[in-house]
Structure formats: C-alpha cells, structure tokens
N, C-alpha and C positions, 0 to 999 in steps of 0.2 A: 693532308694538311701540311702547311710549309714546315711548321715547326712541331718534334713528336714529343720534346719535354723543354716545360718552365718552371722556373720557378716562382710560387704565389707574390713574394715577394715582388718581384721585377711584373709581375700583370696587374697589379693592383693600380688603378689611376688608366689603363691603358685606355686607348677611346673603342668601342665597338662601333664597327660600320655594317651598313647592307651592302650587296656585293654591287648596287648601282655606285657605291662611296660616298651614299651620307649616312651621314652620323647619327647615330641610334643616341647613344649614350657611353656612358666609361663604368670599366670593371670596379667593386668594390669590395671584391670577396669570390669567394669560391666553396660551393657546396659539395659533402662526402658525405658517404655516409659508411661507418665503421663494419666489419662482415670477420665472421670468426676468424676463420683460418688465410686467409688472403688480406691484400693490401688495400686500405678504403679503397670505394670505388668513387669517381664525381660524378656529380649526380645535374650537375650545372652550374654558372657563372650568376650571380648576385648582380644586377646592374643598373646602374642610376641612370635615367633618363630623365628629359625637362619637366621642369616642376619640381623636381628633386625629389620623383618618385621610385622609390627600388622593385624592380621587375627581378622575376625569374627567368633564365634564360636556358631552357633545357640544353644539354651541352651535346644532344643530335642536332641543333640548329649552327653548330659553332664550326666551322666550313675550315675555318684558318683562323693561328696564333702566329702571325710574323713580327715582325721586329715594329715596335711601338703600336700597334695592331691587333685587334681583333675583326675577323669575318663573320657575322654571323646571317644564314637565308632564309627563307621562308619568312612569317608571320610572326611577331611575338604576343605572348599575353601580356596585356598592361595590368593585369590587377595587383594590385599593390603585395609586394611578398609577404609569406607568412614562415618564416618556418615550423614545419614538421617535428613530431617525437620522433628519434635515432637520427636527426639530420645536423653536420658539424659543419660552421662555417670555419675554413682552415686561419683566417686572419685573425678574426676577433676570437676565435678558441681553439685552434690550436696553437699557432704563433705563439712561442715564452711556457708553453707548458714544461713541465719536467718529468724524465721519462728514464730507464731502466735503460743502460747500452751494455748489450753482451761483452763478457771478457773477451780478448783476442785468444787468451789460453782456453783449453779444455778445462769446465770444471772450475774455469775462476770468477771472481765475484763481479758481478754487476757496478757498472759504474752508473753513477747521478750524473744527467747531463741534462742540457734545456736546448729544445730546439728553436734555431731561431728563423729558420724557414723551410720550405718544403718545394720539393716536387713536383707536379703531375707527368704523367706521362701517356703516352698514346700505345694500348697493345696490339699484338697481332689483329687479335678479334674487336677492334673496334674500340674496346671501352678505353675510356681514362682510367690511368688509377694513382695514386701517390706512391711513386717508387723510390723517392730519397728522400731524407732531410737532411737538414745542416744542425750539426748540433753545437754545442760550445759546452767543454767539459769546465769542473769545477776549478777556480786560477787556486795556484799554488801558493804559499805562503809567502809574504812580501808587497812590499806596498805600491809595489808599479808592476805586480804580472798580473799578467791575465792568460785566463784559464784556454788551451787550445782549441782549435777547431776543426771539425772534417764531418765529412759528408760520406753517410752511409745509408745503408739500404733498409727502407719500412721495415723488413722481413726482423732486422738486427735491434731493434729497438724492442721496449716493454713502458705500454703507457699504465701508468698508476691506476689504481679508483680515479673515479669525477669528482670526488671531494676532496681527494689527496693531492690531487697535479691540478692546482690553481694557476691559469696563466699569468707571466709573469709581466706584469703593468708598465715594466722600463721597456720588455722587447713591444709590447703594442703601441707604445707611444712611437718609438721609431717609424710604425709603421703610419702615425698623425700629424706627425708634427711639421709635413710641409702643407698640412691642410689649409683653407680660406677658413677663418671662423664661423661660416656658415656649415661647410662641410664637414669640420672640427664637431661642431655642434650636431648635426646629425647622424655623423659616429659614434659620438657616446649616447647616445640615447638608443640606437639602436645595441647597445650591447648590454646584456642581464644585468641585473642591479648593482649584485655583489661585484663584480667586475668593473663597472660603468665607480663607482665611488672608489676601487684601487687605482684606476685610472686617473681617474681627479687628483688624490691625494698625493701621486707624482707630478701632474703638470704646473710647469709653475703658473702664479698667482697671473701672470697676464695671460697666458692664454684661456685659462679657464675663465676671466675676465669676458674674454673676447667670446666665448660658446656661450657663454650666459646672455650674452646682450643680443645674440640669434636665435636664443628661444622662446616660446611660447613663454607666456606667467606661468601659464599650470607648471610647466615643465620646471621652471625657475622657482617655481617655490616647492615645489616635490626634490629637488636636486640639493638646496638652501636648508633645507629642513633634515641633511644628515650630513650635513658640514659642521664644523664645530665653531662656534661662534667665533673666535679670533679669526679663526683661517677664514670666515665667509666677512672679516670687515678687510682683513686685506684684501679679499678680490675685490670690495667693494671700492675701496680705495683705488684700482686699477679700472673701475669700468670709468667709462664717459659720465660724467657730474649726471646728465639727463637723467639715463640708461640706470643710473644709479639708487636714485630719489624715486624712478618711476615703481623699483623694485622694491623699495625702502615701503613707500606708500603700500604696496598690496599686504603690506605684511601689519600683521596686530599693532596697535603704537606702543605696546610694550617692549615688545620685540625687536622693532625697529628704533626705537630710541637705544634701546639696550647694542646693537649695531654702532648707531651712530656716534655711542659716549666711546664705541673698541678702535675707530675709523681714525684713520692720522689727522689731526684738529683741524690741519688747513682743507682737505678733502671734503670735511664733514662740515664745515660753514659753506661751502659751494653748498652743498647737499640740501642742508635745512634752508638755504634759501630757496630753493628750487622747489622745498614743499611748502612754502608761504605761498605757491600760486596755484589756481585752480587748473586743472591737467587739458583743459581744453582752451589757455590763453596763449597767446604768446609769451607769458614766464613758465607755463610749465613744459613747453616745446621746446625752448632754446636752452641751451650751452652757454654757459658762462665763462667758460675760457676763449675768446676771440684774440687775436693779436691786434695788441693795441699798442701806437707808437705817438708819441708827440708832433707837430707840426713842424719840429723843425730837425727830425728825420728824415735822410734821403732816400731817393729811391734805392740805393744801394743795399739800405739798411732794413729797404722793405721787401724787397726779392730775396734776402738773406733769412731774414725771418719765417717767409713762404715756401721754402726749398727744404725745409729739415723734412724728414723723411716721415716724423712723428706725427706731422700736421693732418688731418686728413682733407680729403682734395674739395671740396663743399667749404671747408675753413681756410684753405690758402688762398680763395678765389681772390679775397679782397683783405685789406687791413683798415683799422680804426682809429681815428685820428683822435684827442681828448687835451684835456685838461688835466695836469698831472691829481691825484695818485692815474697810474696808466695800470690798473689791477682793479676787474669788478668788484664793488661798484665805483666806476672812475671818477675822472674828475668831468667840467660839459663838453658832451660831445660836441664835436664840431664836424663831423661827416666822415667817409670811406672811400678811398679809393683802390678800387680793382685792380688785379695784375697786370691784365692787358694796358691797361693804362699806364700802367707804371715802365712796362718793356717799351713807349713809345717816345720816352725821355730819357735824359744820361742820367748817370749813376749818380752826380753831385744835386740833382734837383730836389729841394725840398716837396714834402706833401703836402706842403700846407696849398702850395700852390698846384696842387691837380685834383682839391677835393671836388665829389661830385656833388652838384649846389641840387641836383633834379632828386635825389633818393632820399626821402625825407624819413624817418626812422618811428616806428610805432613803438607806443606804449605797452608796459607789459601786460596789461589788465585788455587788450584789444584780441577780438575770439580768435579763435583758427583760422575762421573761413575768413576773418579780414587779412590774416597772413598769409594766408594761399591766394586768396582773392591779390593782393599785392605782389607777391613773387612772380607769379603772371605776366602782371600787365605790364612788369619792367622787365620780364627776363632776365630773373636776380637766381642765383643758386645760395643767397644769403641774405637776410634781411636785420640791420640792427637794432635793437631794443631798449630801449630808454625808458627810467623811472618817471616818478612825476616830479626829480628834481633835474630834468635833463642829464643825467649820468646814465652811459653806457651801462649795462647789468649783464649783458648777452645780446645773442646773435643766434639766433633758429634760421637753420638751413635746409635745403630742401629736401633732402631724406627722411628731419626731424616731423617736417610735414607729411611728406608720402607714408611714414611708419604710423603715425595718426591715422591718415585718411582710410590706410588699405585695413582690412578685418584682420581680427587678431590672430588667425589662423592664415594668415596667407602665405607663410614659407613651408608651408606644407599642403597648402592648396595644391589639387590636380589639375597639370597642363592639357586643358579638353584638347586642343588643338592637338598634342602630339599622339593621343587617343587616335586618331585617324591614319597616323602614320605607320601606323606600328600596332598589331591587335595577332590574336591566338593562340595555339600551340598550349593547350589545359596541359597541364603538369599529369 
C-alpha cells in the first residue's frame, strides 16, 4: 500500500475509489475490534456510498491509503452496515474517550488523558492494527492553558470500563462540524443514544436546527422528545418558519402550543401562521420570509439583499415588490422580479420598472399539485403567494415542493442504481 499508517482523523471524509478511479463512496469511520493482549486489530473502513447508504468495506479489499485517497478492489457488499457485538467504530467511539497513560517513571501513577485521534497501521503480516494515538493531557491550572499533547503507543495506554470512559462530545463534534446538514444528520443518528443527545447538548442551537430539518419525523420526534423544552424552542426558533410548524404540527397541540408560547414571539407568529393552512396548500408549503422590497428600490438594492450568504439559493432567485408594511403579511403585491433580470440593468434602475407582468401569484388556499403544476410550466424555482387580500404571505420554492412530492423516507432511500455497481464480499 502507498501509505502503512494514518491517522482516523485525516481519512474520515476521504473519497474511496475502484482502481478503474470511479468513485465508490467516502470513508466515514473505521472498524476494530479490541483482542486482550495486542493492539485492536481493523477489522474495515465504514463507508458511505450513493443514496447515503453505509457499506462495510472489508479492509482486504482496501489496496491503497494515499494522499486524499482510498483504493479499494474487487466487489463490495452493498447491504446496509450493521455493526456487530465486540465491534468499535474508532470515530464515533473511541475519538474523546478517556484513558489511563503510563507514567514515564517506574512505578508512578497513571496519568488521565483523552485521546483525540488515532492511528492505524499496516504490520509485517498484513494486518492493520491501531499503533498510536494522540492524546491530550489534563491543562493546568489557569485560564488560557491548555493541557499538552503527544503521541504515544497503543501498548502505553489503559482504557477504562465502557461505562467509565464516555466519549467526549466536544472532541466528536470536531470531528462534524464541517458536515452538510444532511450528513450532520446522519451522523448522529448513527451513533448510540446516550452519545447521540451529549452530542446535541454541545451543538449549537443552529446546527442541530439544520440536522433536524434532514430527518425523518420519526426521527425528529424521537430526538424532540429528550430535549428539554426551552432548548427544543430555541432550535425551533433557528429552523426554517416551514420546517418548523411542519414539526410543530406532528407533535400533540398541547405540546406544541407549550413549544410555541417558549419560541422568541416574532418566530412563533411566522409559525402559527403557517399552521392556519392545510399541509397540502400552498400556505402550508411556503416560507414566509421572502425578500421584499418597494418599488422604488434599485437594483442595487436588490442584488445586495440576494448576495448575503444566509439567504438560501431557491430564495435569492427573485425579490418582491409590495406595498409597504414590506414584512409578511405585506402590504398589495405588485409582482417579482428575478436576478437574472436584475444583472441585465444598471445599479440605479428602479424595480418597479422591471416587474414581471407574465407570473401571476397563487392564492394560499390553491393545492400542491396547482403549485407544482405552475412551477413548471414557467420554469420558476419560486412561486409567490398571496392572501385573499392581495398581500404577499409567502413564497414556496421548489425544494418546498420536491420535499412534499418525494416519500417521507426518501433520504434514506436505497440508490438501486449504485446496487449494480458495486455488489459482495459477505463480511
């Protein structure tokens, strides 16, 4: 192999290829398994392939570890992983555990350290096994040190009981925190309960936001249901007004109302508007936060509003022209004009003069299938929504749609196609 030791850390994320160089999938872990007197041995690579299904990947298949890289040949089994009893996946449990580091002297006392990454390495005889970690000793007394660090050998360590060395939820989050919230999301779910809610309890209130609004309800109300009530209105506060209410809604009206009075007041009037509509209209699809600007806003003023970083790309597409209040529910609409439209004029032109006269704005009480049916036929990635007093209310975009349309299991649906590509090798 090119490379005979890495560390978990630096291969987690890395992409696996077949040695033709397409792409399998990307590592997400790494399997051990603990043996008395010797150093874990790995047992295989954990890895995510399309559909965002986790495959085992026997670590005789695994040819090459080089630099940004994995090789792996032959056939893979696609059956979705399980782990085994006596099998340790090193990221999500051992990563942050706390462990027993021999004295340097004869005879002296064990020091507490946590390790914050690991090893594998490639032996004589073929197998992997985990021959270092990184530990981080305890910081010394004083309010800006911190505790040292070095790398030492498996051999030199002593890990606790399984109930006494609880991994430690700051070093796993390091190991999440540049996730997509989809993959966010199927990280903690893959990790044991007790772990999966200390995890939580460190992320802040937006990114747990953002995993919540990628997973199933089941999952979202089994996760909801050991949160503590304030802490689940501030995430609720942070998700998208929809995403929000949609989640608000599954839960008892006691419950949910009891949410809604904890949720910061301006949040929580989005909210309960959002459950005045039936979940299959266009009010209970759309967002209520559209960018809405006067008519005698320039386009300056509307490529500036479309550019923050915060907006997502479905809600920058276009902006909304109104009748002041410019805050749903506005004052009468008066139409929208798209970006592209807006880059085709100078900066000083007002929008009143580039609205578009052809995208005429549905009612919120009109079904789904009229908003889908409409997105369509004009090639809109946004549609705006108006009351029956002509005032702007919201704007359903087309994600808001496609997350309707597709079944409620579908980010965890299996990719048949990459079934084909990729198939054996029984564990």
């Amino acid at each position: 192999m090119s490379t005979t030791r890495v560390f978990v850390g630096r291969l987690a994320g890395r992409g696996v290829f077949d040695p033709a160089g397409d792409r399998i999938g990307k590592v997400r872990d790494v399997l051990i398994v603990y043996r008395a007197s010797s150093a874990p041995r790995v047992v295989g690579l954990i890895v995510e392939i399309p559909g965002k299904r986790r495959v085992f990947v026997p670590i005789s298949r695994v040819t090459s570890i080089g630099s940004g890289q994995v090789i792996a040949t032959g056939l893979i089994n696609v059956r979705r992983f399980e782990q085994r009893g006596g099998e340790t996946r090193m990221i999500a449990e051992l990563v942050g555990r706390e462990v027993w580091l021999a004295s340097e002297q004869a005879g002296g006392t064990p020091i507490k350290a946590t390790i914050e990454d690991a090893a594998i390495e490639r032996a004589r005889s073929g197998e992997w096994l985990v021959s270092n970690v990184f530990v981080r000793l305890p910081k010394p007394a004083g309010p800006f040190s911190k505790g040292d660090a070095r790398i030492v050998k498996w051999a030199d360590i002593q890990l606790p009981s399984a109930n006494a060395a609880e991994q430690s939820a700051e070093l796993l989050i390091q190991t999440l925190v540049d996730l997509k919230p989809a993959d966010l999301a199927e990280a903690l779910l893959e990790l044991p309960r007790q772990r999966m809610l200390r995890v939580v309890e460190e992320l802040p209130d937006e990114r747990v936001a953002d995993a919540l609004e990628e997973m199933t309800e089941p999952d979202q109300l089994a996760l909801l249901a050991q949160i503590a009530p304030n802490r689940t209105a501030d995430v609720l506060d942070r998700m998208e007004p929809d995403d929000a209410a949609d989640l608000i809604a599954a839960l008892p009206a006691a419950k949910g109302e009891e949410l809604l009075e904890l949720m910061e007041p301006e949040e929580a009037e989005d909210v309960r508007r959002l459950l005045e509509y039936d979940a299959d209209t266009a009010g209970g699809l759309m967002s209520p936060s559209p960018i809405v600007l006067s008519g005698e806003s320039t386009v300056a003023e509307g490529l500036a509003m479309i550019r923050r970083a915060e907006i997502p790309p479905a809600m920058a597409s276009a902006v909304y022209v109104t009748h002041p209040p410019y805050e749903t529910p506005t004052g009468e609409y008066l139409g929208m004009v798209h970006f592209q439209r807006m880059l085709r004029f100078p900066p000083h032109e007002r929008l009143s003069a580039l609205l578009d006269a052809e995208i005429e704005p549905l009612s919120a009480s009109a079904s789904a299938a009229e908003v889908s049916r409409r997105l369509a036929s004009y090639d809109l990635v946004a549609m705006p929504i108006i009351d029956d007093q002509d005032r702007l209310v919201g704007v359903v975009t087309v994600d808001d749609v496609l997350d309707h349309l597709l079944p409620d299991d579908w980010r965890h649906a299996d990719n048949e196609e990459s079934n084909t590509t990729t198939a054996e090798a029984a564990r």
